[in-house]
Structure formats: C-alpha cells, structure tokens
C-alpha positions, 0 to 999 in steps of 0.5 A, a space after each residue: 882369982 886373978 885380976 882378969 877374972 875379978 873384972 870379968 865376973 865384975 863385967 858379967 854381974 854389971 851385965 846380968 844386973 843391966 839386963 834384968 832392969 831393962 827387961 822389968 822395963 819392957 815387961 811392963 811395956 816401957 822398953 823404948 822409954 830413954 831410961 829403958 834404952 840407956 840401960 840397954 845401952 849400957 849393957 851392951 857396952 859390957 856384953 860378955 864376948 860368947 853372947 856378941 855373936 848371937 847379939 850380932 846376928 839379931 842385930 843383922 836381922 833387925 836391921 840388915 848387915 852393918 855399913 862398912 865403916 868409913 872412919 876410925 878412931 886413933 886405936 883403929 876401931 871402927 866409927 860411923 857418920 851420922 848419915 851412913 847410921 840413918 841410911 842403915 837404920 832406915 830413919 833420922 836419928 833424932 839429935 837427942 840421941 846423938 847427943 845422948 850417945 856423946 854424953 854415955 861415949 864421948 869421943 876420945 882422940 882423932 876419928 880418921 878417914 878410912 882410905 
C-alpha cells in the first residue's frame, strides 16, 4: 500500500466513523444538538471526493446555489464573509457558531479580496 492509499483509507474510515456517530445522533432525534453538528462537520471535512458531488447537489437543493466568493485565502481557495453566508443561508449565523467554526478551521495566512 503506498503512502496515498494509507491516508486515503485512513480519510475514508475517519469519514464512515464520523458519519455513523452523526447518524445514531439523528436517529435518536439529536441531529441539530452542537455535539451532532460538529460531527457532521467534521465529516464533511475528510469527504471522500466521489461523495462531493452528490453532497453538493443537496447542498444546492437545501439552500440554493452557493455566493460567488468575494475573497481567498493565501492559497486561492475560496472564503465568504459572514454577511454573503446570512444572506445565502437566509438567517443570522448565531456567533457561536462563528466562533465554533474558528476554533474547528481557524484561518491560516491572509484572506484577499477577489478583484
């Protein structure tokens, strides 16, 4: 096994383990508790690529096509102000998210105005 498919099958179980503890959560009605939401989270973060587009496409229906990002990060990846996130999401973020979402993500390097 190459070092590639070692973090690619570690990534996979990460992800299969995440999302059967998120799920036991939902089953039982706990789905939308913090401790069921940073799960899913953390999930999402290791998402093995052939599940991205079917996650995108719920995504899209739940919530309606994703903002154009207005800023980037040091290695060109897209980020969003809190403001366009609202808008999309069609509610206030509560700031404990936010702060939620720093502490899981915390920002790396310069965020960048796209021009």
């Amino acid at each position: 096994m190459t070092p590639e498919q070692f973090l690619d099958a570690t990534r996979r179980a990460t992800f299969h383990k995440l999302m059967s503890q998120y799920c036991a959560l939902h089953d039982a009605g706990r789905g939308d508790e913090d401790d069921a939401l940073e799960l899913l989270g953390e999930a999402l973060s290791v998402c093995p690529p052939e599940f991205k587009p079917k996650l995108d496409e719920i995504i899209k229906d739940v919530f309606g096509e994703m903002p154009k990002p207005e800023f980037c990060d040091d290695n060109g990846n897209p980020c969003y102000s809190v403001p366009q996130l609202e808008k999309w999401l069609g509610h206030r973020i509560d700031p404990k998210d936010i702060a939620r979402v720093k502490k899981r993500c915390p920002t790396t390097g310069s965020i960048h105005r796209i021009q």
